[in-house]
KOLKOLSE-93225 format. One record per residue (C-alpha): x, y, z; residue in one letter. Coordinates in steps of 0.25 Angstrom, whole numbers, always signed. Example, Ala and Ser with C-alpha at 12.3 -4.5 7.8 and 13.67 -1.06 7.14 Angstrom:
! KOLKOLSE-93225
PT / c1 / c2 / c3 / res
PT / +49 / -18 / +31 / A
PT / +55 / -4 / +29 / S
! end
This chain:
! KOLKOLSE-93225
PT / c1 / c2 / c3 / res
PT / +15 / +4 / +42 / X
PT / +23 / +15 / +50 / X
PT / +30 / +12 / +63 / X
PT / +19 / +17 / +72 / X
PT / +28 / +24 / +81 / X
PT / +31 / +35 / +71 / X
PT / +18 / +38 / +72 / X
PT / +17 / +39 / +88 / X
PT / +30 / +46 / +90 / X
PT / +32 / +56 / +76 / X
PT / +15 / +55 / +72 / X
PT / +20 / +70 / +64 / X
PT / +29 / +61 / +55 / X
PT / +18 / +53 / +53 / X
PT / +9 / +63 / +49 / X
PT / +17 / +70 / +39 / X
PT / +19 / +55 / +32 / X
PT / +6 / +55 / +31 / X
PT / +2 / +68 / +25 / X
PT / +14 / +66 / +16 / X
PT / +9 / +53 / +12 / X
PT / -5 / +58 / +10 / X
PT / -10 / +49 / +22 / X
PT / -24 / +51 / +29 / X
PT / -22 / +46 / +40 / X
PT / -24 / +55 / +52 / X
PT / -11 / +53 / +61 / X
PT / -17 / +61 / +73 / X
PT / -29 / +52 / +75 / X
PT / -20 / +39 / +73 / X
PT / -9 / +44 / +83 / X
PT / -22 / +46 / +94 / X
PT / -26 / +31 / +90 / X
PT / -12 / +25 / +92 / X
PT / -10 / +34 / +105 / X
PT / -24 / +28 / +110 / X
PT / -21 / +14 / +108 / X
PT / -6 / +17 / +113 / X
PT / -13 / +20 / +125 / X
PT / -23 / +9 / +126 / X
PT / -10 / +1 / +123 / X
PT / -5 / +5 / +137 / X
PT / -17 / +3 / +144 / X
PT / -20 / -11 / +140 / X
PT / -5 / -14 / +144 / X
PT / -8 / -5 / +157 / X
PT / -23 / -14 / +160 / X
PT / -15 / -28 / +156 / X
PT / -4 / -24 / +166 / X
PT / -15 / -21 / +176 / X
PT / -23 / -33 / +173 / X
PT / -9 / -43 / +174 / X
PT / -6 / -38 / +186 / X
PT / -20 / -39 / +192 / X
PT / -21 / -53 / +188 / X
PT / -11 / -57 / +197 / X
PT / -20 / -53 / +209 / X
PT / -33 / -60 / +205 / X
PT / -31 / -72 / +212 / X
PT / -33 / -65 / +225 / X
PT / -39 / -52 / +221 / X
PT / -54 / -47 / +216 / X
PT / -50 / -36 / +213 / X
PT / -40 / -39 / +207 / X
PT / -49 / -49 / +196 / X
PT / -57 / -39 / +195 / X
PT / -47 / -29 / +190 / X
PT / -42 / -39 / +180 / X
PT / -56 / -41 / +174 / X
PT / -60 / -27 / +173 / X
PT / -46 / -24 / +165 / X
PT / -48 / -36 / +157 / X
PT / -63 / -28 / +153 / X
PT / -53 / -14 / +151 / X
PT / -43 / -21 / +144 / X
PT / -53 / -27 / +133 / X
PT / -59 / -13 / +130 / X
PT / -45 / -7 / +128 / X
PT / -39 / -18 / +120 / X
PT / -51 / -18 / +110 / X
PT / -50 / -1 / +112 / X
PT / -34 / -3 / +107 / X
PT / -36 / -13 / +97 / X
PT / -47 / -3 / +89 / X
PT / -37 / +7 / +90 / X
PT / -26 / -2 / +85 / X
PT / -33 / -4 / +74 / X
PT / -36 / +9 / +71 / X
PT / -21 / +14 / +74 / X
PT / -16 / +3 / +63 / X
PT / -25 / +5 / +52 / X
PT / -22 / +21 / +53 / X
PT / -8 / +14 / +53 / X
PT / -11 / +9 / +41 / X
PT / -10 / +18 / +32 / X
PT / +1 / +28 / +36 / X
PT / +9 / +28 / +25 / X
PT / +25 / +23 / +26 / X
PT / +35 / +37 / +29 / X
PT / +42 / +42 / +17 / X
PT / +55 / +44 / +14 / X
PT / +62 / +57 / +15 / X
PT / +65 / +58 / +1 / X
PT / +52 / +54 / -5 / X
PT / +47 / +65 / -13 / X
PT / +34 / +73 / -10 / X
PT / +23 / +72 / -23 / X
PT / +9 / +65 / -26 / X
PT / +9 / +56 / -37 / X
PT / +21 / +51 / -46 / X
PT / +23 / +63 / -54 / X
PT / +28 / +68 / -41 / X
PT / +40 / +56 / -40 / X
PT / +55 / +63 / -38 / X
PT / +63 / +56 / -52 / X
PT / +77 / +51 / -47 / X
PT / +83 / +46 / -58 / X
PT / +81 / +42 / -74 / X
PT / +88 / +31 / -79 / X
PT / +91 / +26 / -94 / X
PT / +86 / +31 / -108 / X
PT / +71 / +32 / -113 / X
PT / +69 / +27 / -125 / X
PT / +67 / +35 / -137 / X
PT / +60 / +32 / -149 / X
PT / +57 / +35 / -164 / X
PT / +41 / +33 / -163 / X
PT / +32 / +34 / -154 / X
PT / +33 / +22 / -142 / X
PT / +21 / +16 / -139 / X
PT / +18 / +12 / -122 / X
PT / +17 / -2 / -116 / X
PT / +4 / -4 / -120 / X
PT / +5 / -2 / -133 / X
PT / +17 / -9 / -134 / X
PT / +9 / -22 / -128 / X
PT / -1 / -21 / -138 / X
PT / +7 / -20 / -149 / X
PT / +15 / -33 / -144 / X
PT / +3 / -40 / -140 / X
PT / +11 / -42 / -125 / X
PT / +0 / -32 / -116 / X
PT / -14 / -36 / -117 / X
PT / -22 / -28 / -106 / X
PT / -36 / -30 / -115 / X
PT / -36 / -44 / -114 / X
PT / -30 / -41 / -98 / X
PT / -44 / -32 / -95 / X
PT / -52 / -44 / -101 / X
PT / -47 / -54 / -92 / X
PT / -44 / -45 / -79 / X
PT / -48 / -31 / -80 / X
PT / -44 / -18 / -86 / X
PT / -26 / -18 / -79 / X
PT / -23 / -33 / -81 / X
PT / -14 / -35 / -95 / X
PT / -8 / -47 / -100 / X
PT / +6 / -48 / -105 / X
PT / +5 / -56 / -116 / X
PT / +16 / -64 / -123 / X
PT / +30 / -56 / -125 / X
PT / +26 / -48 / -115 / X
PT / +21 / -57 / -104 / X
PT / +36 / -62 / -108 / X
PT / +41 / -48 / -107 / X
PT / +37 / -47 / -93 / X
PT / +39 / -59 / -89 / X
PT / +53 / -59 / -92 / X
PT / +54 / -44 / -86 / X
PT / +50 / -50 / -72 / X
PT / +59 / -61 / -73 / X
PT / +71 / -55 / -73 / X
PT / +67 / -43 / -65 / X
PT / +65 / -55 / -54 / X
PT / +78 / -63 / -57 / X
PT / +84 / -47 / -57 / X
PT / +82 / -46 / -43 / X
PT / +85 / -61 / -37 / X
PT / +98 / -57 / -44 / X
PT / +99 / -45 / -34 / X
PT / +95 / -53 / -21 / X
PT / +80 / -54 / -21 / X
PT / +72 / -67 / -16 / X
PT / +62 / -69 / -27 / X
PT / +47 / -73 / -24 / X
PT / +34 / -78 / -30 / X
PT / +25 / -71 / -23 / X
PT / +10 / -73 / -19 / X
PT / -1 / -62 / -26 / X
PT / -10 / -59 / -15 / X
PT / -7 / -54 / -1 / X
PT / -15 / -53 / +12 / X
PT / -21 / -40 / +16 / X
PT / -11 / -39 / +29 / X
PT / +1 / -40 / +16 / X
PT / -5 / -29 / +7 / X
PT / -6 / -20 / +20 / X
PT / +8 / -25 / +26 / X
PT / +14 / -20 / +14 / X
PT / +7 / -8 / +14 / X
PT / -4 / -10 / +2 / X
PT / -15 / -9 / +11 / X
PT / -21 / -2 / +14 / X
PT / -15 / +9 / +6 / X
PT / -17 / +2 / -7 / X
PT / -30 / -6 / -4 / X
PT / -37 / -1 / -19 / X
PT / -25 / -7 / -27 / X
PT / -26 / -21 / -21 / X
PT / -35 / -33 / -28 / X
PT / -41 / -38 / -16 / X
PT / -45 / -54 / -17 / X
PT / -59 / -56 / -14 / X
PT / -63 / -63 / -1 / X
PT / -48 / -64 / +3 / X
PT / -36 / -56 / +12 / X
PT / -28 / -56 / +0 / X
PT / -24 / -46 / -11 / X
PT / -18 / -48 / -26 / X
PT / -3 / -41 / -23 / X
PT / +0 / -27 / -31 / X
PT / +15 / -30 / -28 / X
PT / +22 / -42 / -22 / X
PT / +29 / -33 / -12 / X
PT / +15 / -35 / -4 / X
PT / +20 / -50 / -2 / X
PT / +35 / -50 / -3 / X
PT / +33 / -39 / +8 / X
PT / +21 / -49 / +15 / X
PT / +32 / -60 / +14 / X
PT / +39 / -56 / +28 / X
PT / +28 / -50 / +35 / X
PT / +28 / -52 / +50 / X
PT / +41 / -59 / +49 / X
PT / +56 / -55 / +55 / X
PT / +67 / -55 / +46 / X
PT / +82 / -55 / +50 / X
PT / +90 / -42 / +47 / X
PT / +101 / -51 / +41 / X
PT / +91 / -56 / +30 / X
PT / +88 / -43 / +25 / X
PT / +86 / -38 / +13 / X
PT / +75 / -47 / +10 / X
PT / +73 / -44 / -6 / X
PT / +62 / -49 / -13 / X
PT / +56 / -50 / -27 / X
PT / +43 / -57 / -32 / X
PT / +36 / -55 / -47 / X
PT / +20 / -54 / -45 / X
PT / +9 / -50 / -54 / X
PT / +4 / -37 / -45 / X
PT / -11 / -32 / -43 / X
PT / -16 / -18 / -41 / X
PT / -29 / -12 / -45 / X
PT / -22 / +3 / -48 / X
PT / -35 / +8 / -44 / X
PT / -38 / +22 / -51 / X
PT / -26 / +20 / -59 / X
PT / -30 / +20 / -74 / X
PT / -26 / +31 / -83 / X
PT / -16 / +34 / -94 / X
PT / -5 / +30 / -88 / X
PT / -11 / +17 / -85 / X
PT / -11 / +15 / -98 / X
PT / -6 / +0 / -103 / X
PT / -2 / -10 / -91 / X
PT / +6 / +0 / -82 / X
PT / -4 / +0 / -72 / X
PT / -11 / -12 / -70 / X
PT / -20 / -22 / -60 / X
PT / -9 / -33 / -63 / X
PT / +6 / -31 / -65 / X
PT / +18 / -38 / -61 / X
PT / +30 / -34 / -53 / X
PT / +44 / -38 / -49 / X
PT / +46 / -35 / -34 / X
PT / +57 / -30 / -24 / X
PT / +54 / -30 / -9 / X
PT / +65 / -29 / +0 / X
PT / +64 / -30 / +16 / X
PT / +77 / -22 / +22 / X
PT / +80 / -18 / +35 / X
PT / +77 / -2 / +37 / X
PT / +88 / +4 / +35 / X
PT / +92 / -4 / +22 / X
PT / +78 / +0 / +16 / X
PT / +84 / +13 / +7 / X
PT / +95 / +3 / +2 / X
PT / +84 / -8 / -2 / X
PT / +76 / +2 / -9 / X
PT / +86 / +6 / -17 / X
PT / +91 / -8 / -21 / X
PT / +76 / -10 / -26 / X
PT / +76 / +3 / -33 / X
PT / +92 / -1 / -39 / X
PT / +85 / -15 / -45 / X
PT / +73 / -9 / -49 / X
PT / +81 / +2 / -58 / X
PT / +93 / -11 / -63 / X
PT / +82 / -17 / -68 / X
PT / +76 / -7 / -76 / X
PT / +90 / -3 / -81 / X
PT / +91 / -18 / -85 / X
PT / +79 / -16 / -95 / X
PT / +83 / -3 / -100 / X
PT / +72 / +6 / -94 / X
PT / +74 / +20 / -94 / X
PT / +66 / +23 / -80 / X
PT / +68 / +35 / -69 / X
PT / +67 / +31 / -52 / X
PT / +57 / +40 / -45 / X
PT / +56 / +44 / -31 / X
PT / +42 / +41 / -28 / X
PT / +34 / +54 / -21 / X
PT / +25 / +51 / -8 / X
PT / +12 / +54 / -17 / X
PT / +16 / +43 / -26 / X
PT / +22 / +34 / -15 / X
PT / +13 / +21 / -7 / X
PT / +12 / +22 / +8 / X
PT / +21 / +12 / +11 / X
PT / +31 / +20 / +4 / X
PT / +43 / +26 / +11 / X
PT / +52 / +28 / -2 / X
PT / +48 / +24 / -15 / X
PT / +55 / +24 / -30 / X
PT / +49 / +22 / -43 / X
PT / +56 / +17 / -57 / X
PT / +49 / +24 / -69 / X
PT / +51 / +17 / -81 / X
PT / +51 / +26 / -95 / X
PT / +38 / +20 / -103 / X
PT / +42 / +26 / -118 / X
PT / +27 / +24 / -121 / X
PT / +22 / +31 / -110 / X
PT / +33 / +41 / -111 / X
PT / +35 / +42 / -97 / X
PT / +40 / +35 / -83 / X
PT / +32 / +27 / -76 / X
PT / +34 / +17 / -64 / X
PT / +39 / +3 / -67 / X
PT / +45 / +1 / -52 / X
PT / +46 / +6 / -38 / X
PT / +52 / +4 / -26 / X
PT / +49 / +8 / -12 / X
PT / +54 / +8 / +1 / X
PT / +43 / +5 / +12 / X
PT / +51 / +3 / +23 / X
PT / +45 / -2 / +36 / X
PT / +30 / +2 / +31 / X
PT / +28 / -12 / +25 / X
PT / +35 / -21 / +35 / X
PT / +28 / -16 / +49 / X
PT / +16 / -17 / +43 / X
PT / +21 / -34 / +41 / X
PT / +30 / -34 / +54 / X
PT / +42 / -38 / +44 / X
PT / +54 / -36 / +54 / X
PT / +69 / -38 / +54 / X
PT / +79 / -41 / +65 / X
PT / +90 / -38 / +68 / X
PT / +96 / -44 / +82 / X
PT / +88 / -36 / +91 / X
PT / +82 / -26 / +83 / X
PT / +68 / -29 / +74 / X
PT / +63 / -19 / +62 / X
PT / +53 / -17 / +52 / X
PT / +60 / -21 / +37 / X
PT / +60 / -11 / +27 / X
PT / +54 / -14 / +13 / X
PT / +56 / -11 / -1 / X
PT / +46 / -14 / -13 / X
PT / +49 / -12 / -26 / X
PT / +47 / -16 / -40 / X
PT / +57 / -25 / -49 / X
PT / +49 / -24 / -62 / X
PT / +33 / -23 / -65 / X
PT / +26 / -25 / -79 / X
PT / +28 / -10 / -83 / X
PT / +43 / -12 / -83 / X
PT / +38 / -22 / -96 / X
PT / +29 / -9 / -100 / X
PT / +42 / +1 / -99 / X
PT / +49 / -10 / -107 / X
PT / +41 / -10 / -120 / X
PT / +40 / +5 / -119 / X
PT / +53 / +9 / -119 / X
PT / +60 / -4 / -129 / X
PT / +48 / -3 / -140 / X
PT / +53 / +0 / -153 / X
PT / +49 / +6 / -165 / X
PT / +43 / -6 / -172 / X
PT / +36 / -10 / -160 / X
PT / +46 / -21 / -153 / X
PT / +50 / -20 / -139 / X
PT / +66 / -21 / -135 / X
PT / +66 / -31 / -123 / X
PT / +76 / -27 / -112 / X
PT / +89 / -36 / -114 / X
PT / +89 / -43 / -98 / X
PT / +73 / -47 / -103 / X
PT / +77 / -54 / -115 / X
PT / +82 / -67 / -110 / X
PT / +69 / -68 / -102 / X
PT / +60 / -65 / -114 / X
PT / +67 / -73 / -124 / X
PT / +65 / -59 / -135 / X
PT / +73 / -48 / -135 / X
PT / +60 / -38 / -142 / X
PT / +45 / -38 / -142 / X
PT / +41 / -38 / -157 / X
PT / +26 / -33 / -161 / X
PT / +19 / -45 / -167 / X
PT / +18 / -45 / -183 / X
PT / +3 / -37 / -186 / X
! end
């Protein structure tokens, strides 16, 4: 949510937001909207005033009494007028889309993504590599037939090796960040309706939510939606921030549309899992914040020995609640290409206005600043056996994996 001021004092700032971020709302017809119950405003506070000071007099005076009853018939019309227009004002609110930082490149989709840096090595090899999916077939560690006959088509299992594989991945990404000052959490799954919009899901991302049948409650597509939710309409301390949390859930979306060759395998999928960063900051320690994130994101792909690039994102390809946003593209050797593994956003105020999470400092109160971003998701495990696969079919682990594995290589079983 944007401060609303902006919109009654700079409406042209506003405006070009919005055409930049491809947003329909019509900024001339919601400024009249707010200016009307602006001036409703003033005159229920004008008819209350009246009214008060009118009640004072009734004991002694008619007129007086009968003043204060037909104000008390006026006030009722003009309060149900302000409270329609309210709720009109707030749900065009809605969806304005967050401002964007200046450096946010222009551009549609993720093509359009400014590179910033390519860090480590691709691989290369003396035969042909074979993709993730293949890879998981060929150990017997991917099973997204028998995923489709339980669930439907983008649930998988990770089965045996693998399952250990990524188990162990999340582990030490989670142990990774406690060691750099995060709180860690077991999270819940779900999340009301008034968390998914606090956080900015909804309503802009309404068809990629499962929603629970019969209940105010959504499966989560990232536990930024409850870390995020944990200190709504609460009043932090300045001196206690940063609060930086982690959590591992599994993570739901329904990728509407989203099918197609690059789709291919478990990259995008109904079900995956993710290692979170969230940090709540004061404003002006946001930039700092979202650069600490982006730092562990990359330390811990350099600690696997993926070969990745950073990317600034384009507004196209960047959500509403977005002000700056980085993504990591791993090198998938398979694939023979980058693709996203992480990112990393800085929302700033856009989330916590929308869940009144303030600071204080003395006297002065403010929104908090946040920070979303991704520690490690299944497609880091994908990347891993892309890029470590071997001519005889066997998978190099990552060295700091190994002691939470207990093997050092995945070996094809004997035909």
């Amino acid at each position: 949510m944007i401060d609303i001021r902006i919109l009654r004092d700079d409406p042209q700032r506003v405006k070009a937001n919005c055409k930049r971020r491809s947003c329909t709302v019509d900024i001339d017809e919601l400024v009249a909207k707010d200016q009307e119950y602006l001036a409703l405003t003033r005159d229920i506070e004008d008819k209350r005033a009246l009214r008060n000071s009118l009640s004072k007099q009734c004991r002694d005076n008619p007129e007086a009494r009968e003043q204060v009853k037909a104000l008390k018939g006026e006030l009722a019309d003009v309060e149900q007028r302000q409270g329609v227009l309210q709720t009109a004002v707030n749900d065009m609110l809605a969806w304005l889309p967050n401002f964007l930082a200046d450096d946010v490149p222009d551009g549609r989709g993720d093509d359009d993504n400014a590179p910033l840096r390519f860090v480590g090595d691709k691989p290369e090899f003396d035969f042909e590599p074979k993709d993730h999916q293949e890879l998981g077939e060929l150990h017997g560690i991917i099973d997204t037939a028998r995923g489709a006959k339980v669930a439907q088509r983008g649930f998988y299992f990770w089965v045996g090796a693998g399952a250990q594989l990524t188990q162990g991945l999340f582990f030490w990404a989670q142990q990774e960040l406690v060691k750099r000052g995060f709180t860690l959490f077991m999270s819940p799954c779900a999340a009301k309706g008034e968390t998914l919009f606090g956080t900015g899901y909804l309503p802009f991302f309404a068809d990629q939510t499962y929603q629970l049948e019969g209940e105010d409650l959504a499966l989560i597509g990232t536990s930024e939606q409850t870390l995020i939710g944990y200190r709504a309409d609460e009043v932090i301390n300045a001196d206690q921030l940063p609060l930086c949390y982690t959590a591992y859930t599994p993570c739901f979306r329904t990728e509407a549309g989203s099918w197609g060759k690059a789709t291919r395998g478990i990259f995008r999928v109904h079900q995956f899992h993710k290692v979170e960063q969230i940090v709540l900051c004061l404003p002006e320690e946001s930039p700092k914040y979202h650069d600490m994130c982006q730092e562990n994101e990359e330390y811990l792909l350099k600690q696997l020995g993926l070969p990745y690039r950073v990317v600034n994102v384009c507004v196209g390809d960047m959500g509403a609640p977005g002000y700056k946003k980085y993504d990591v593209e791993a090198w998938f050797a398979g694939y023979s290409g980058y693709r996203e593994v992480t990112s990393n956003t800085n929302l700033t105020d856009f989330q916590s206005r929308r869940l009144k999470i303030r600071y204080k400092a003395d006297k002065k109160r403010g929104f908090v600043h946040t920070i979303s971003a991704t520690g490690v998701t299944d497609r880091v495990v994908c990347a891993i056996l892309e890029n470590f696969q071997q001519a005889d079919g066997t998978v190099i682990i990552p060295e700091v994996l190994r002691p939470f594995t207990g093997f050092d290589r995945l070996v094809p079983p004997a035909k």
